[in-house]
C-alpha positions as CSV (number, residue, x, y, z in Angstrom):
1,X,-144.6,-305.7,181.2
2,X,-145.3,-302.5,182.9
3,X,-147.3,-299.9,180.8
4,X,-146.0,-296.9,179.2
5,X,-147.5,-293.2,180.0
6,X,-148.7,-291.4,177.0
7,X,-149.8,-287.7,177.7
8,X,-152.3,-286.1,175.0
9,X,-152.6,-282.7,175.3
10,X,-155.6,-281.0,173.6
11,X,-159.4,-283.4,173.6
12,X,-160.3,-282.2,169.7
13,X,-160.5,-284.5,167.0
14,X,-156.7,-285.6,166.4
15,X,-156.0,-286.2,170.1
16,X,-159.3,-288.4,170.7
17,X,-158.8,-290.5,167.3
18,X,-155.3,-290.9,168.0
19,X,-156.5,-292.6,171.7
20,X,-159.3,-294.0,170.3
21,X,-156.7,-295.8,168.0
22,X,-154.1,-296.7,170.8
23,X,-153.3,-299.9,172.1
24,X,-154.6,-300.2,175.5
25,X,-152.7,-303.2,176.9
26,X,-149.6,-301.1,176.4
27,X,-150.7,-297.9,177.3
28,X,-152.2,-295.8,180.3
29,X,-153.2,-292.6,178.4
30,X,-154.3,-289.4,179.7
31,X,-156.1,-287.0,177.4
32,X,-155.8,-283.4,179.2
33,X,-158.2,-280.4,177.5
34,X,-158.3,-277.2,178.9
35,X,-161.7,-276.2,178.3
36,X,-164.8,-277.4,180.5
37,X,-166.1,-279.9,177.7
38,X,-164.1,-282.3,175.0
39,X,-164.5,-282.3,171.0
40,X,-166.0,-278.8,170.9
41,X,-164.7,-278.0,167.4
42,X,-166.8,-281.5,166.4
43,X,-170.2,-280.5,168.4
44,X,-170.6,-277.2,165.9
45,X,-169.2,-278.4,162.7
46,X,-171.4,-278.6,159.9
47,X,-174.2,-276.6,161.9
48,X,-174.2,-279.4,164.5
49,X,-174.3,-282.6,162.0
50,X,-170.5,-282.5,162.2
51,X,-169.0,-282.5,158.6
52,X,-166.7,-286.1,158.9
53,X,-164.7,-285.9,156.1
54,X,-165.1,-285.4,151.8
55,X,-165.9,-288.6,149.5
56,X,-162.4,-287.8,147.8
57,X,-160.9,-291.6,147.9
58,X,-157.9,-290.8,145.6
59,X,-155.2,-289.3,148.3
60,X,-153.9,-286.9,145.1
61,X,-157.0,-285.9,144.3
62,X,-157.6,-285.0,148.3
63,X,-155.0,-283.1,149.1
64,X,-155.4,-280.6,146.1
65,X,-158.0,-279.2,148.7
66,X,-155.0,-277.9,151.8
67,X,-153.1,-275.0,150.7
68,X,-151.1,-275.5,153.0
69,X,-149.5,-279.2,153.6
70,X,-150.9,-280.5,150.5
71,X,-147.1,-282.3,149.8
72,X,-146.6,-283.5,153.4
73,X,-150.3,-285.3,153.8
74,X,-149.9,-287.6,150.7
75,X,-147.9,-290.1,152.3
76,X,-150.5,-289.7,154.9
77,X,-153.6,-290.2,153.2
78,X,-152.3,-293.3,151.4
79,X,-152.1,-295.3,154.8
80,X,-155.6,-293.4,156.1
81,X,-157.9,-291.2,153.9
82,X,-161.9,-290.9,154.1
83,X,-162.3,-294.2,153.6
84,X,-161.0,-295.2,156.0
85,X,-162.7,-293.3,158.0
86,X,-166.1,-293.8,157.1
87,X,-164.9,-297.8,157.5
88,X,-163.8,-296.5,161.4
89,X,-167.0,-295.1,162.2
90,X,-168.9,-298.0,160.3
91,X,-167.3,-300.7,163.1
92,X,-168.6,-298.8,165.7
93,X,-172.1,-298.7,164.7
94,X,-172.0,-294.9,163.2
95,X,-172.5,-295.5,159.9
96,X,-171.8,-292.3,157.7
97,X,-174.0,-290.8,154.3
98,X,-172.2,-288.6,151.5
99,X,-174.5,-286.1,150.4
100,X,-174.6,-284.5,147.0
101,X,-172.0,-282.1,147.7
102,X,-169.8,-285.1,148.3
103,X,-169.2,-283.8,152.3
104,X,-169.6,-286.9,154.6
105,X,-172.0,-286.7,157.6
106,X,-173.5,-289.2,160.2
107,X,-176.6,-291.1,159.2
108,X,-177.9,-289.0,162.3
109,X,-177.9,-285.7,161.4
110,X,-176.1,-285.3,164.6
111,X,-172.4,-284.5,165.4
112,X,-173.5,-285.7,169.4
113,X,-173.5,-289.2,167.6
114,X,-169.6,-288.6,166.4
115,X,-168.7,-287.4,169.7
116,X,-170.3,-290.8,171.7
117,X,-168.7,-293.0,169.8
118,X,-165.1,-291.2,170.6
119,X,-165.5,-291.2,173.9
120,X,-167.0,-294.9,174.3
121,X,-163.9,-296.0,172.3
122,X,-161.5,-294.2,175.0
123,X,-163.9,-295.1,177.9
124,X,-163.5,-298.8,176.9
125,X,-159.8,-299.0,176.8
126,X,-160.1,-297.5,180.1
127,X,-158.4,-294.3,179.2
128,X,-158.5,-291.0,181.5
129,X,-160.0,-287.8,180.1
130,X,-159.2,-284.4,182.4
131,X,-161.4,-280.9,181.6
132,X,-159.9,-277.9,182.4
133,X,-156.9,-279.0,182.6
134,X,-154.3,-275.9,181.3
135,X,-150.9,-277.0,180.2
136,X,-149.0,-274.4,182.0
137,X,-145.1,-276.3,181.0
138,X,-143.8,-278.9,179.4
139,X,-139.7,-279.9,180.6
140,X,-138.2,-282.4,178.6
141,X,-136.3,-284.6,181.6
142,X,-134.2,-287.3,179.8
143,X,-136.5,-289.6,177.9
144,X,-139.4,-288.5,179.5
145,X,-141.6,-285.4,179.9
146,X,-143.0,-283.6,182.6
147,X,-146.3,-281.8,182.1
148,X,-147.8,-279.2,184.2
149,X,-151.1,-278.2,184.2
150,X,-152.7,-275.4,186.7
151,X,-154.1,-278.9,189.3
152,X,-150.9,-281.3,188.8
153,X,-147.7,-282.7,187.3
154,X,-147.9,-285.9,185.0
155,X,-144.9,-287.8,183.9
156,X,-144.8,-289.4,180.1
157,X,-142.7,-291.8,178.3
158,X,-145.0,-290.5,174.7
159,X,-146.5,-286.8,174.8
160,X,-149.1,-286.7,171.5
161,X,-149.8,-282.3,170.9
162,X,-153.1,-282.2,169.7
163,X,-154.3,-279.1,170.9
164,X,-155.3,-277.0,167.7
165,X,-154.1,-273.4,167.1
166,X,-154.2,-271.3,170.1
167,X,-151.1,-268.5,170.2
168,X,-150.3,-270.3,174.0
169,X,-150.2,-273.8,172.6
170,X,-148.1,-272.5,169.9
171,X,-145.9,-270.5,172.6
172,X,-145.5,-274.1,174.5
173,X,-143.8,-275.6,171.6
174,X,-142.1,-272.8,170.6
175,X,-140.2,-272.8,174.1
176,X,-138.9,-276.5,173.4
177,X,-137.8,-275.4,170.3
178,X,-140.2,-275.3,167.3
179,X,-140.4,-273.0,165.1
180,X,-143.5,-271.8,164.7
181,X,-145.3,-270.0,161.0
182,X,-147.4,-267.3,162.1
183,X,-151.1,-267.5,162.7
184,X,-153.5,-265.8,159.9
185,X,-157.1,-266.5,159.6
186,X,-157.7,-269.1,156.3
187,X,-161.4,-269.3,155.8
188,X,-163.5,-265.7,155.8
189,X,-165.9,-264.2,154.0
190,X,-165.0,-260.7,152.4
191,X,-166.3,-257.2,153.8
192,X,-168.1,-255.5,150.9
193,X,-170.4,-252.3,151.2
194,X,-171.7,-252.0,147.4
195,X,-174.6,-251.0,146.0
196,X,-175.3,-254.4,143.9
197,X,-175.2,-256.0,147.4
198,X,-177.2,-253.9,149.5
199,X,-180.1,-255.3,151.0
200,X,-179.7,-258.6,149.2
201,X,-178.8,-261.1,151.8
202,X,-179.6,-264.9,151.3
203,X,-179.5,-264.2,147.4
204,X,-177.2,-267.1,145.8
205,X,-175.6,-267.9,142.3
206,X,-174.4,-271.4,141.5
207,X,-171.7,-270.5,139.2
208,X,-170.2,-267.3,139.9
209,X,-166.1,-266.4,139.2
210,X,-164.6,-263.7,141.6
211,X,-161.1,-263.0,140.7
212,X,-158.8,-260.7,142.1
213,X,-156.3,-258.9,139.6
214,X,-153.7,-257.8,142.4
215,X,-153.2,-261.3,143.3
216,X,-153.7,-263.0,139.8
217,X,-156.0,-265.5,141.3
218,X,-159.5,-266.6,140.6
219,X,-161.7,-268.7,141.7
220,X,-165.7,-270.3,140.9
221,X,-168.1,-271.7,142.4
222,X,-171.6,-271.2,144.7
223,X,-171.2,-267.8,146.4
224,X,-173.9,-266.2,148.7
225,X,-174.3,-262.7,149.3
226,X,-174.4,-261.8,153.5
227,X,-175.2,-259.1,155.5
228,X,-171.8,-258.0,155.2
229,X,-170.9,-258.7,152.2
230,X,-169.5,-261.9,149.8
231,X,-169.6,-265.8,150.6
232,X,-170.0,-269.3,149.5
233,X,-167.3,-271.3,148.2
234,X,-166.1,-269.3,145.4
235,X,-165.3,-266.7,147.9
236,X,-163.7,-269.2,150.7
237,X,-161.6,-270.7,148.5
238,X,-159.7,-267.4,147.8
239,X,-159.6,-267.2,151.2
240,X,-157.8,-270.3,152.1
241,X,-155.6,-270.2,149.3
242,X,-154.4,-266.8,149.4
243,X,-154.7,-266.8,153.5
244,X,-150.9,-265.0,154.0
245,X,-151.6,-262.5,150.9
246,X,-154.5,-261.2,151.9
247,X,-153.2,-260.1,155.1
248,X,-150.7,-258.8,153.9
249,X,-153.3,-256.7,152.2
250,X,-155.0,-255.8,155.4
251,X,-158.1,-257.2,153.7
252,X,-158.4,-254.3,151.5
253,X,-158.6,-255.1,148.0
254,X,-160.7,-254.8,144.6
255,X,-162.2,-258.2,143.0
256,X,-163.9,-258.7,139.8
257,X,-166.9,-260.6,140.2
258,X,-169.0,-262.6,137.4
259,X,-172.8,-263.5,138.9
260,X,-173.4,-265.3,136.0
261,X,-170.3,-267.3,135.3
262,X,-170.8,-266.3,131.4
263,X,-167.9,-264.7,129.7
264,X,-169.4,-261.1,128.3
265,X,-169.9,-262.9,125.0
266,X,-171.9,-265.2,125.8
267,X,-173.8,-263.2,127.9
268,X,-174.7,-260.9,125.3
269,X,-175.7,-263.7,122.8
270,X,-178.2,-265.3,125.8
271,X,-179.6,-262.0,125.9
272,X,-179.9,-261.2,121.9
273,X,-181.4,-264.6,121.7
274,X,-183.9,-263.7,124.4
275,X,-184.6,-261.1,122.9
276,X,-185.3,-262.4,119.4
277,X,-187.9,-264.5,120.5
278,X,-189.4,-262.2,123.1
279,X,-189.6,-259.1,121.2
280,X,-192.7,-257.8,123.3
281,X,-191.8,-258.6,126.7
282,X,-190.7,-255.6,129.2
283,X,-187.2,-255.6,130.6
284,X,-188.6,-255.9,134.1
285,X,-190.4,-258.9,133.9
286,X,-188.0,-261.0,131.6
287,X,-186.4,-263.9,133.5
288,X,-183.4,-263.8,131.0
289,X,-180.4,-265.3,133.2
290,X,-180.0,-267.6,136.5
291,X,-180.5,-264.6,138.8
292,X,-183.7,-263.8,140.8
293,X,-185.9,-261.3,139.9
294,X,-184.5,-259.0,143.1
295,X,-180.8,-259.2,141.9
296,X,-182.0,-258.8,138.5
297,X,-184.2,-256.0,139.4
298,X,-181.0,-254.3,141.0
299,X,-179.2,-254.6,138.2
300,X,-181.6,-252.5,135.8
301,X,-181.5,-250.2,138.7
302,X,-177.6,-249.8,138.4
303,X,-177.5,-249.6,134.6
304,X,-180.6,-246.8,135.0
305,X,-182.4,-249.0,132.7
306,X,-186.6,-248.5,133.2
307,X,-187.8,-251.9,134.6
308,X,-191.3,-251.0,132.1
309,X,-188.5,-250.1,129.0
310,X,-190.0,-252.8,126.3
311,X,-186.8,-255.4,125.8
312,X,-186.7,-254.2,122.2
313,X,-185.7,-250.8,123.1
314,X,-183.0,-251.7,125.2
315,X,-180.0,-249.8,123.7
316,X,-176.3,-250.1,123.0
317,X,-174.9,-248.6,126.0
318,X,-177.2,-250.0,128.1
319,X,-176.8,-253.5,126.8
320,X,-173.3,-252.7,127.8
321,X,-174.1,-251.3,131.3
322,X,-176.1,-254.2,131.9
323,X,-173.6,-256.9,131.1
324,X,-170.3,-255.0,132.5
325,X,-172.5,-255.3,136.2
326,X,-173.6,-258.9,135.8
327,X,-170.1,-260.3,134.1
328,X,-167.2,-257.7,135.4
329,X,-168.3,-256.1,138.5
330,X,-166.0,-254.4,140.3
331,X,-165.8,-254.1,143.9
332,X,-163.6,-253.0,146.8
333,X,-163.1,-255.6,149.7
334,X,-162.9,-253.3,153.2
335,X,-162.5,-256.3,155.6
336,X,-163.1,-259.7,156.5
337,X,-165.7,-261.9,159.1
338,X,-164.9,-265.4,160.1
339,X,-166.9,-268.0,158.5
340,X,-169.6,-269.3,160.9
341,X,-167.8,-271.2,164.0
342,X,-165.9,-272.9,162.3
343,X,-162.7,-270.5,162.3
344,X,-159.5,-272.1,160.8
345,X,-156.2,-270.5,161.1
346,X,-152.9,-270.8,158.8
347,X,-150.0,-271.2,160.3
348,X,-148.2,-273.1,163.0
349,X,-145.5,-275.6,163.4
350,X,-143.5,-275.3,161.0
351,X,-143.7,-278.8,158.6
352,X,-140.2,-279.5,158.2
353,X,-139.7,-280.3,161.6
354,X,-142.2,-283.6,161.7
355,X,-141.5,-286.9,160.2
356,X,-144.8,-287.4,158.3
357,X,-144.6,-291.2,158.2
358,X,-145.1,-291.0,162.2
359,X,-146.5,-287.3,163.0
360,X,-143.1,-288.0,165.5
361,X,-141.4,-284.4,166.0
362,X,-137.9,-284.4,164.5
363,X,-136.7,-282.1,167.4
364,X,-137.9,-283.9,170.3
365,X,-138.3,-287.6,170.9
366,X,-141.5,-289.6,171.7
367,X,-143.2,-286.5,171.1
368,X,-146.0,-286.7,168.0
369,X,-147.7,-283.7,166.8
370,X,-151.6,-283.3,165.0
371,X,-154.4,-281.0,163.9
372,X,-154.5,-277.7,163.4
373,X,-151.7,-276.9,165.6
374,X,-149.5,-277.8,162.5
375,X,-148.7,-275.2,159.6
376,X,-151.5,-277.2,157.9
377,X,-155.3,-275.9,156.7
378,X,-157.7,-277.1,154.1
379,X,-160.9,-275.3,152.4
380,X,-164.3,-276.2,154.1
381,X,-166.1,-278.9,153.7
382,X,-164.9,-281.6,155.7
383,X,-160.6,-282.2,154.9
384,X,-159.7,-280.5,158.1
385,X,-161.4,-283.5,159.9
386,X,-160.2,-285.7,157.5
387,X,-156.4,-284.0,158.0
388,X,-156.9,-284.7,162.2
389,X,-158.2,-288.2,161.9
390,X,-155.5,-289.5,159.4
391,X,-152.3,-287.7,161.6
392,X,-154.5,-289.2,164.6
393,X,-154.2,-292.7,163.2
394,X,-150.9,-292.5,161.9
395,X,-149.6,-291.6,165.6
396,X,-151.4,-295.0,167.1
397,X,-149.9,-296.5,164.7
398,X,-146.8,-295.5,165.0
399,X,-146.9,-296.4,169.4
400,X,-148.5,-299.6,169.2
401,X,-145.7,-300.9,166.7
């Protein structure tokens, strides 16, 4: 029986886990990526230890982490999830760690280790892989599909999208008939110039809320302050979730930010208690909550509180001064920066328009779409893998039926 063509267009994760995954005595597939090297996206994650996938094994549990596609990926995730995955990667002699944070990594510390084992798995089935190779057209030409890249023209009975969120990619599709959600960034850190931050870089806090009263929405967890302002996972979180709002806000905004992640109350009671049984102690020196001396010190400096004042002495209304900056600070947002390299958009095909039990487009035949090119994002920390591999899979599946 003569072999079918299947075209994959875009050599990220989706695209080379759905070939990796593709039956090769029925298939000659062609993965075609426009840039000079495959899998980029997979080289950088995780600061170049490539974060897999999350230990979340429950597929409702897991997709409370995409803001956007959260409905559509069930069904998904309950024929793949991580898993799976770390099963996948297990065969092939990668075997995969989760660390405390529950993220999933390779034993090896490096992402080159993820990227070998893709490309041995296509190499083996004898697949073709083509660098810079730009999809210039796609023409639908009765049940097959001709693709033109800037070197040649490939015929394909299957054509599998895989080729992430690039406004030309998302042009492509648009021009056969997609509709296309448009593109806003969906993990970033926020812009801050404020004097509790200045100078402060690298300083952390394990339980901070940030909430943001225009938007009703809050959110808690690590966050690190930058050179240019707020990060860490309290702060990313907002971003993902409130991607579309934001922008709408032109990134300009006020938040309320808690260091401490202590109600006022409580606050104040830590602090009385401290100071009951350290009633000679200066202000300065007391290590009274989870915040390093240099934040603290910054803090005193706000509330013009003397860092040599005797703890004792410390008054009403600066009591009040003190715990309003630690527990209710406010702050204006002026902008945004993209989080590390790892820049994920929302937006993109629109999800009514794909049959999630196949990833199979429900406008044009034998044509399957996956990754980020979808109107589908996640927070950090390893689902957007986890969203490619599962669609990747899910497409195999569905051609080698």
């Amino acid at each position: 029986m003569k072999k079918k063509n299947i075209i994959i267009i875009g050599g990220g994760a989706a695209g080379f886990f759905c070939a990796a995954n593709l039956d090769e005595t029925k298939f000659n597939v062609t993965i075609l990526e426009q840039n000079s090297e495959v899998l980029q996206k997979v080289k950088i994650s995780g600061g170049g230890r490539c974060n897999v996938a999350h230990a979340c094994f429950d597929p409702k549990e897991l997709v409370q982490f995409y803001p956007r596609g959260n409905k559509e990926l069930l069904s998904v995730f309950h024929k793949f999830q991580p898993g799976d995955t770390m099963e996948w990667f297990d065969q092939r002699n990668v075997p995969l760690k989760i660390e405390a944070d529950n993220r999933i990594f390779p034993e090896s510390n490096s992402s080159q280790t993820i990227i070998n084992s893709l490309m041995e798995e296509v190499q083996r089935k004898g697949f073709e892989v083509r660098t810079k190779s730009v999809v210039l057209d796609i023409h639908k030409k009765e049940n097959q599909y001709t693709i033109t890249t800037n070197t040649e023209t490939f015929l394909a009975d299957f054509v599998v999208y895989t080729t992430g969120s690039s406004p030309k990619s998302l042009k492509l599709i648009q021009k056969l008939g997609h509709t296309i959600v448009d593109l806003v960034p969906s993990l970033f850190t926020f812009n801050i110039k404020d004097e509790t931050l200045k100078d402060l870089m690298g300083t952390s806090f394990p339980n901070a809320e940030v909430s943001i009263p225009h938007l009703k929405m809050d959110e808690s967890g690590p966050m690190l302050i930058t050179h240019w302002g707020l990060s860490g996972p309290a702060i990313l979180k907002i971003s993902a979730w409130k991607a579309r709002e934001l922008a709408e806000l032109k990134y300009k905004f006020e938040i309320i930010v808690n260091f401490l992640g202590l109600d006022r109350e409580n606050a104040e009671e830590t602090f009385a208690t401290f100071r009951k049984e350290n009633p000679k102690k200066n202000i300065g020196s007391s290590k009274i909550f989870d915040i390093t001396s240099r934040f603290w010190h910054r803090i005193l400096w706000l509330a013009k509180v003397d860092l040599n004042k005797n703890i004792s002495n410390i008054t009403g209304p600066e009591l009040t001064k003190i715990i309003e900056n630690l527990c209710e600070n406010k702050m204006q947002v002026t902008g945004k920066s993209t989080y590390k390299d790892e820049f994920v958009t929302a937006g993109g095909i629109e999800l009514k328009e794909i049959n999630f039990k196949t990833m199979e487009s429900k406008l044009l035949p034998n044509f399957y779409i996956a990754g980020e090119v979808l109107n589908i994002d996640a927070v950090t920390g390893g689902f957007n893998f986890q969203a490619c591999w599962s669609e990747g899979w899910l497409i195999a599946e569905a051609l080698n039926c």
